[in-house]
Each structure stands twice: as C-alpha cells, then as structure tokens.
C-alpha positions as CSV (number, residue, x, y, z in Angstrom):
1,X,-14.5,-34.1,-33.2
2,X,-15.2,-33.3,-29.8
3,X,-18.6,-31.6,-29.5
4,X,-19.2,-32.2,-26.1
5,X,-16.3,-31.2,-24.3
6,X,-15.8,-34.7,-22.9
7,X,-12.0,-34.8,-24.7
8,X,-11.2,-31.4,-22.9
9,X,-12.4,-32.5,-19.7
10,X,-10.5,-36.0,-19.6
11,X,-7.4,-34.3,-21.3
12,X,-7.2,-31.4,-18.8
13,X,-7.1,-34.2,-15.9
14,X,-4.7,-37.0,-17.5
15,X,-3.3,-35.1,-20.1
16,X,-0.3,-32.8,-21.0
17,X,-0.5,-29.0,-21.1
18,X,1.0,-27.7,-24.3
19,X,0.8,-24.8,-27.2
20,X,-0.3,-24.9,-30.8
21,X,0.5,-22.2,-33.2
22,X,-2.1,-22.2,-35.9
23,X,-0.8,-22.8,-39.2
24,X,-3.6,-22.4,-41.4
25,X,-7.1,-22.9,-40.4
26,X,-10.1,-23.7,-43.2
27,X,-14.0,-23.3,-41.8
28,X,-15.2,-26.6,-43.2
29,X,-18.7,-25.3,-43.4
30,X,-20.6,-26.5,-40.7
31,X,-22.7,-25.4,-37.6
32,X,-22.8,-27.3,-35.0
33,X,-24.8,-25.1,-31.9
34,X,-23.0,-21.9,-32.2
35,X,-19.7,-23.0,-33.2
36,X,-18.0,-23.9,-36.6
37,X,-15.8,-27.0,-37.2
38,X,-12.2,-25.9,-38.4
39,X,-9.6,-27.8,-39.6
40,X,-6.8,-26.3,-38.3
41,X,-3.1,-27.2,-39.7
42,X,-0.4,-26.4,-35.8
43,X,2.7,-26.8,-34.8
44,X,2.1,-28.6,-31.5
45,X,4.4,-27.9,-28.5
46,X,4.4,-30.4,-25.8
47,X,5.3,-28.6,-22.6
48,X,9.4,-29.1,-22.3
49,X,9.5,-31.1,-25.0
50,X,9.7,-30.7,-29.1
51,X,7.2,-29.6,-31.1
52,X,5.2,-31.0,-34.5
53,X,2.7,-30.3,-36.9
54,X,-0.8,-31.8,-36.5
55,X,-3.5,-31.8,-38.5
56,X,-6.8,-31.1,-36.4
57,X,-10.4,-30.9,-36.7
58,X,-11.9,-28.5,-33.9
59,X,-15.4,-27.0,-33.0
60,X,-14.5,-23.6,-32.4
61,X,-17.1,-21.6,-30.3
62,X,-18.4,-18.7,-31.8
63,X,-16.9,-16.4,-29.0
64,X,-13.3,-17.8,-29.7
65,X,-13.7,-17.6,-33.5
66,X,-11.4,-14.2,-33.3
67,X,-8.2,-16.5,-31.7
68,X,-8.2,-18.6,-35.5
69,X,-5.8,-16.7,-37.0
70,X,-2.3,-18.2,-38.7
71,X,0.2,-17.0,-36.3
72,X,-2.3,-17.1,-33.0
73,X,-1.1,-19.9,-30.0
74,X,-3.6,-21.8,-28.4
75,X,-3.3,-23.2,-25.2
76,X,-4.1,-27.3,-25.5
77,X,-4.0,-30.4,-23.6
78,X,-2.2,-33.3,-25.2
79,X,-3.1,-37.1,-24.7
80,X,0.3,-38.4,-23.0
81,X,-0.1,-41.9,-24.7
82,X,-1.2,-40.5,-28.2
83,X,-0.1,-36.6,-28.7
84,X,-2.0,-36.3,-31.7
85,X,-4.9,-36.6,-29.8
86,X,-5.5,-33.0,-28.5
87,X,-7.9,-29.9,-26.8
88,X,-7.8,-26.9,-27.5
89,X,-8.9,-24.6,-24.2
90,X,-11.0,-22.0,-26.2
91,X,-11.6,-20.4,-22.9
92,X,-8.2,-20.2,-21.7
C-alpha cells in the first residue's frame, strides 16, 4: 500500500494512464492520517487495450471517500511492466 504517494508519482511519469470501475470496495478498518485503506475489487482498463479484474488495496483520502462506490471509474496509472501494479489519482 502506497501511503506516501511515491507509487503515484513514479507511475504518473513511467507508467500507463488507464480506468478502473470499482467492483466492490470493503473499508478494511484502518486509519492511516485521514484516509482509510480499501480493498477494492476493479475491472482495470489499460488505455487502448483490454481490460481485467484486480484485486487492490488503496488508502483512500478522506475527501475522495464519496468516489468508492460499485459502479464509480477511477482514473489510474498502470505499471507498463507489471499492470497489476497500479494508482489510483484520487484527485483527478
């Protein structure tokens, strides 16, 4: 889990943009600053490309907490090498 938003930063440079409609999403209970981890089950689509499903664990700020909804798309970046390695751009 990305709590610094280190993974963002690099991914926004070298990765992929790309979509995720959320799935299902489960608050896993904890606080971390004023954000919540989630686990969030999305259909991941790569710009151009196919989509599918990922499993992913996300700190979700407390100003974005509204946009984790089944149904919602995210805006992401996707790790070219490894697409299962993602961001999500809460502020997008």
């Amino acid at each position: 889990v990305d709590v610094t938003g280190e993974t963002l930063s690099a991914l926004r440079a070298l990765g992929e943009p790309g979509r995720g409609i959320i799935r299902d999403a489960v608050d896993l209970g904890i606080a971390i600053g004023d954000g919540r981890l989630v686990r969030l089950r999305l259909d991941v689509i790569p710009d151009g490309r196919t989509g599918f499903p990922v499993e992913h664990v996300a700190l979700v700020p407390a100003a974005a907490r509204w946009r984790v909804v089944a149904g919602v798309t995210l805006p992401l970046f996707l790790d070219r090498a490894d697409p299962s390695r993602l961001a999500v751009d809460w502020v997008a």
